[in-house]
C-alpha positions in Angstrom: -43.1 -28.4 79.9 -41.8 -29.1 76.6 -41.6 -26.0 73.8 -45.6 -26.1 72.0 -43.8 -25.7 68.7 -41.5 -28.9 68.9 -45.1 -30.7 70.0 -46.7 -29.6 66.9 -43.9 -30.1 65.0 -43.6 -33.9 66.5 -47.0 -34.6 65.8 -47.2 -33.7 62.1 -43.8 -35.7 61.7 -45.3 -38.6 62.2 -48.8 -37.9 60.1 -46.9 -35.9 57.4 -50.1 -34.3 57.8 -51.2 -30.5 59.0 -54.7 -31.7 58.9 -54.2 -35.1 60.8 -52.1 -33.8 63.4 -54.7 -31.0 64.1 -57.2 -33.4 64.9 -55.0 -35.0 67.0 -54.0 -32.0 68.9 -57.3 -30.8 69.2 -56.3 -27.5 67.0 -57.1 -26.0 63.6 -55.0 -26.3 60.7 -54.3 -22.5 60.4 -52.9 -22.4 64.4 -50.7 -25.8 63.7 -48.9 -24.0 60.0 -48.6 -20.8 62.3 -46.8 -23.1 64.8 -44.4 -25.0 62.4 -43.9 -21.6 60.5 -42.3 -20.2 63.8 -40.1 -23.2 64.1 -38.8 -22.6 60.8 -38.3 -19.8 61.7 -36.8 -19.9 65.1 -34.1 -22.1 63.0 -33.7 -20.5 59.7 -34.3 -23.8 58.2 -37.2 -25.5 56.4 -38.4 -28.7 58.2 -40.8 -30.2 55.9 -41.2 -29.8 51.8 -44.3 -29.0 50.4 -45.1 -30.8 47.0 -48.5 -31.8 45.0 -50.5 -31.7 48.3 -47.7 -34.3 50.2 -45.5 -33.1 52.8 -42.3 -35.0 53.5 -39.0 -34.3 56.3 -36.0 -32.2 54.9 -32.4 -33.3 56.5 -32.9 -31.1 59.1 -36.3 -32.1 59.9 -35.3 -35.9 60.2 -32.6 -34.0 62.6 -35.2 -32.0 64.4 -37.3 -34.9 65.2 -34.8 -37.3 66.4 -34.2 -34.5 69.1 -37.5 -33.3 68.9 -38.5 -37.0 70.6 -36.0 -37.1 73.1 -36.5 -33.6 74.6 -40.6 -34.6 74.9 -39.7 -37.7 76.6 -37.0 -36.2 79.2 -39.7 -33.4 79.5 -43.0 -35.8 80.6 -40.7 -37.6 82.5 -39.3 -34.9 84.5 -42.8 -33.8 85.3 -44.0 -37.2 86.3 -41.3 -37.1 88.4 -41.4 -34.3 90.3 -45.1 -35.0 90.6 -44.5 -38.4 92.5 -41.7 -36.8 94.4 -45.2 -36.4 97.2 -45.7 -39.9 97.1 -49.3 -40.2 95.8 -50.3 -42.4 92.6 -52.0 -38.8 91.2 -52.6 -36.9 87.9 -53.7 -37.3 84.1 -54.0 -41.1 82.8 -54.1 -40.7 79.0 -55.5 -44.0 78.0 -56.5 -45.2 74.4 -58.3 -48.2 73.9 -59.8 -50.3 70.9 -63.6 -49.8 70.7 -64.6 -53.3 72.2 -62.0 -53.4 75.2 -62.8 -49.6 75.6 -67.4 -50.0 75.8 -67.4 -53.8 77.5 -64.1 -54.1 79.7 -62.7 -50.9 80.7 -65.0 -48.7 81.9 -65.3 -51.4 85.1 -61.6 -51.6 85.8 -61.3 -47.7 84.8 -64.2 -47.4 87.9 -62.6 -49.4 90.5 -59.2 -48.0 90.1 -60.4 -44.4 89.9 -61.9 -45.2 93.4 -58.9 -46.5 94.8 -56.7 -44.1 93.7 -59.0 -40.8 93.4 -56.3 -37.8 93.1 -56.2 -40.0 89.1 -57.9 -38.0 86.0 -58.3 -40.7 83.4 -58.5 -39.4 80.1 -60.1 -42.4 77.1 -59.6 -42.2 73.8 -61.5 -44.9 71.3 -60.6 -45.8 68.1 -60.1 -49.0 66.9 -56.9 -51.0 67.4 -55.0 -49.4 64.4 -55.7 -45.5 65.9 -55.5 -46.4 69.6 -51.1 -48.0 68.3 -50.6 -44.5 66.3 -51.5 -42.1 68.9 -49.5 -44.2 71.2 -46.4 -43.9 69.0 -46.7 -40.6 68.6 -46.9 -40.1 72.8 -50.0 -38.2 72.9 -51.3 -41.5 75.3 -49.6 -43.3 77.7 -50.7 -46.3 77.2 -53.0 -48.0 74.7 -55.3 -51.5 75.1 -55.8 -53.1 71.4 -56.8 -56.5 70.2 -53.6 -58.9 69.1 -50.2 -57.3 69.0 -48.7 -54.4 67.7 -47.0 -53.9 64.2 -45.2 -50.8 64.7 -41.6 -51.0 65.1 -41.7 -47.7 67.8 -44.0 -49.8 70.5 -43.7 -52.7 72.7 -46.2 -54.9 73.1 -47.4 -56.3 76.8 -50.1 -59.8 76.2 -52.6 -59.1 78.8 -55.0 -62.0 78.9 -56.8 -63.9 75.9 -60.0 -63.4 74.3 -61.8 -66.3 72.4 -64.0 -64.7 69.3 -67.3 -66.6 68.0 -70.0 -66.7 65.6 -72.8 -64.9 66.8 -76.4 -65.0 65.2 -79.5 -64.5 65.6 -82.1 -67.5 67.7 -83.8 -67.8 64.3 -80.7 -67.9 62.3 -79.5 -71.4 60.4 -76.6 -71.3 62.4 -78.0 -71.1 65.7 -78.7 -75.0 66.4 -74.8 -75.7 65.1 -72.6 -77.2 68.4 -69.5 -75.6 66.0 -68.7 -74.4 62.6 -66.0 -74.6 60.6 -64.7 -71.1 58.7 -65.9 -73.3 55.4 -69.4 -73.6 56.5 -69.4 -69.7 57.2 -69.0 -69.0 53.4 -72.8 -69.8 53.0 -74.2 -67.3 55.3 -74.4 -63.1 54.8 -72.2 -61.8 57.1 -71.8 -58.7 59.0 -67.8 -57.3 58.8 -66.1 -55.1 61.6 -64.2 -52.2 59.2 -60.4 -52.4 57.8 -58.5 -50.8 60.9 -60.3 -53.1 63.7 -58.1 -55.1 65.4 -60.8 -58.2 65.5 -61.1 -57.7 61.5 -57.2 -58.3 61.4 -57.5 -61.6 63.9 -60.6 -62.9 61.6 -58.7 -62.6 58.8 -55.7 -63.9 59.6 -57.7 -66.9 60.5 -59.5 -67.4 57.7 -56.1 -67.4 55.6 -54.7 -70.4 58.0 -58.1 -72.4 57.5 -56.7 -72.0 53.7 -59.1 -69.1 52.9 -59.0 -65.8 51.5 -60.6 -63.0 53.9 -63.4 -62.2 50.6 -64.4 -65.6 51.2 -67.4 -64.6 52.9 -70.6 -63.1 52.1 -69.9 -59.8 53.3 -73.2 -57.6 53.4 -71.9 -54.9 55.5 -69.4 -53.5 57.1 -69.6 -51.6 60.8 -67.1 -50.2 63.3 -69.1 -50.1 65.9 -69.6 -53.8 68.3 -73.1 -52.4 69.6 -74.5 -51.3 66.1 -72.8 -54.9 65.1 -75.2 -56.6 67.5 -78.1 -54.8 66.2 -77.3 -55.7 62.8 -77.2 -59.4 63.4 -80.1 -59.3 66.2 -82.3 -58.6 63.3 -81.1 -61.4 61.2 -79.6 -59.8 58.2 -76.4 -62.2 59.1 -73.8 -63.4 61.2 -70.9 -61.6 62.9 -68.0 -63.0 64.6 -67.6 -61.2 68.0 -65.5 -61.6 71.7 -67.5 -63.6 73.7 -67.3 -60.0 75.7 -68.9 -58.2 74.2 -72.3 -60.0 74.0 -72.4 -61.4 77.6 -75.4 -59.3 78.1 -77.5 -60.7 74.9 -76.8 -64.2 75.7 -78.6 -64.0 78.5 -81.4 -62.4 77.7 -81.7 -64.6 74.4 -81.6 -61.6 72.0 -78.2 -63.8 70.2 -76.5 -67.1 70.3 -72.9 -67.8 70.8 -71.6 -70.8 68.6 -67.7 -71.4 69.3 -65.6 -71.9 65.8 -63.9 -75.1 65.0 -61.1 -74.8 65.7 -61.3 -72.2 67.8 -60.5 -68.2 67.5 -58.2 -66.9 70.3 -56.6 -64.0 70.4 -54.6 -61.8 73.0 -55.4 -58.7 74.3 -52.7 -56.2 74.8 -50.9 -53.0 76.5 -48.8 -51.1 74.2 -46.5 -48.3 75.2 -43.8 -46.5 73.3 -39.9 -47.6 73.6 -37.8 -46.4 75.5 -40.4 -43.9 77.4 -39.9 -43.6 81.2 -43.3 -45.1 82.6 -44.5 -43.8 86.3 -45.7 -44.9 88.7 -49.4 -44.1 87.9 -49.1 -45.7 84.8 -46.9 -49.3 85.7 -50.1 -48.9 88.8 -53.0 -48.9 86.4 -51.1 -51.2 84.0 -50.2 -54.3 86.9 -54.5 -53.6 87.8 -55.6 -53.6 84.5 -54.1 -56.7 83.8 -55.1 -58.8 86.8 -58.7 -57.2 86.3 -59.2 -58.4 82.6 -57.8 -62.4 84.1 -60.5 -62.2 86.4 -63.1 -61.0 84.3 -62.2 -63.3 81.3 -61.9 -66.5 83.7 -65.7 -65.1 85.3 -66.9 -64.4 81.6 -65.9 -68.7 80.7 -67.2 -69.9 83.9 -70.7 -67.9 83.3 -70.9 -69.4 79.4 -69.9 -73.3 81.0 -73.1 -72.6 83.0 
């Protein structure tokens, strides 16, 4: 088990932030300052300076972190390994997940694997796409599922399946007869926005700007980060969203919403992202390889059940 100090010290490193790494590390601000203190400490040295509210790394904090990385990684990996030495896929699975993969995709796969493989503790964390990448660059996940690919320079990025987005709207809404809609035809209609952050917000946008508009284009009434409260919205007919077929397989068939597909259409990917050059075990290439042929299946039943 790595030092606690250098894991507190690793963590607010990469926020630049006593406050953000505590609510990362589940901890209080006073026990994380106590924590960096001691390091200081321990090396006669400051680590961080302290200026008009800002943080920012000394020399010898850009030093300490450097090593700071490489002794947590040789440290989880020597106790993944000496935990597989028995044989058995076991232990801790710290997963993060974007909000929509995380309430309408995993919990299933998270179900069947945690039968086939009980001696497993899965651990989720939700957030959307933009939290789920920076916990995972920081290492307090082992994985992470988001929507589209990474941006960060510290992770690579594994294309799991793709996901097709649509306008969704209520029965009663003008939309709802359309057999398509261009992104133009969308600018007269309210519309109901996922929130900056949201890995579908970033793929709608950067569609928007390759049909030649600008993301403010549309008649944004209100913005919401979470897919169910999204439905809600739009089930009462204050305006459109645009949604993963996914997530509204359920409402579709009961008749609460209607799906209308986007000309041309919205695909996307859906993704694994892990930090470089991390050691991955077995537990987590395991889950990964299931996870992946799981979300194929499910996608190709999810098309087959819309075609019907």
């Amino acid at each position: 088990m790595a030092d606690r100090r250098l894991q507190v010290f690793h963590a607010v490193a990469k926020h630049l932030s006593f406050t953000k790494a505590a609510e990362a590390l589940f901890m209080t601000q006073p026990a994380v300052t106590f924590q960096i203190r001691q390091l200081e400490e321990h090396f006669d040295t400051r680590l961080f300076d302290r200026a008009h509210g800002r943080i920012s790394l000394t020399a010898a904090g850009v030093m300490a972190l450097d090593y700071a990385e490489r002794i947590l990684a040789l440290s989880a990996e020597l106790d993944t390994r000496l935990k597989e030495s028995s044989g058995q896929v076991a232990g801790p699975l710290l997963i993060g997940a974007s909000t929509t993969i995380a309430e309408f995709l995993l919990p299933q796969i998270l179900g069947e694997f945690k039968t086939r493989y009980p001696a497993v503790i899965p651990r989720l964390f939700v957030g959307n796409s933009e939290a789920v990448q920076v916990r995972a660059a920081e290492r307090s996940l082992d994985l992470g599922f988001i929507e589209g690919d990474s941006h960060l320079p510290s992770l690579v990025t594994d294309i799991c399946c793709d996901d097709e987005l649509q306008v969704v709207c209520a029965p009663t809404h003008d939309l709802a007869t359309c057999k398509s809609v261009t992104p133009k035809a969308l600018t007269q209609h309210a519309y109901v926005s996922r929130e900056p952050g949201s890995g579908t917000r970033e793929v709608i946008d950067h569609y928007l700007q390759k049909s030649g508009l600008a993301p403010d284009a549309l008649q944004v009434v209100m913005e919401v980060s979470s897919p169910e409260a999204l439905k809600g919205l739009v089930v009462t007919g204050v305006g459109f969203a645009i949604m993963s077929r996914a997530t509204v397989a359920k409402e579709i068939r009961l008749a609460e919403l209607i799906q209308v597909p986007l000309s041309p259409r919205l695909l996307r990917h859906l993704s694994v992202v892990y930090p470089k050059e991390r050691f991955h075990s077995r537990l987590v290439n395991s889950f990964v390889e299931f996870a992946k042929e799981r979300l194929i299946v499910m996608q190709a039943s999810d098309r087959h059940v819309a075609g019907n």
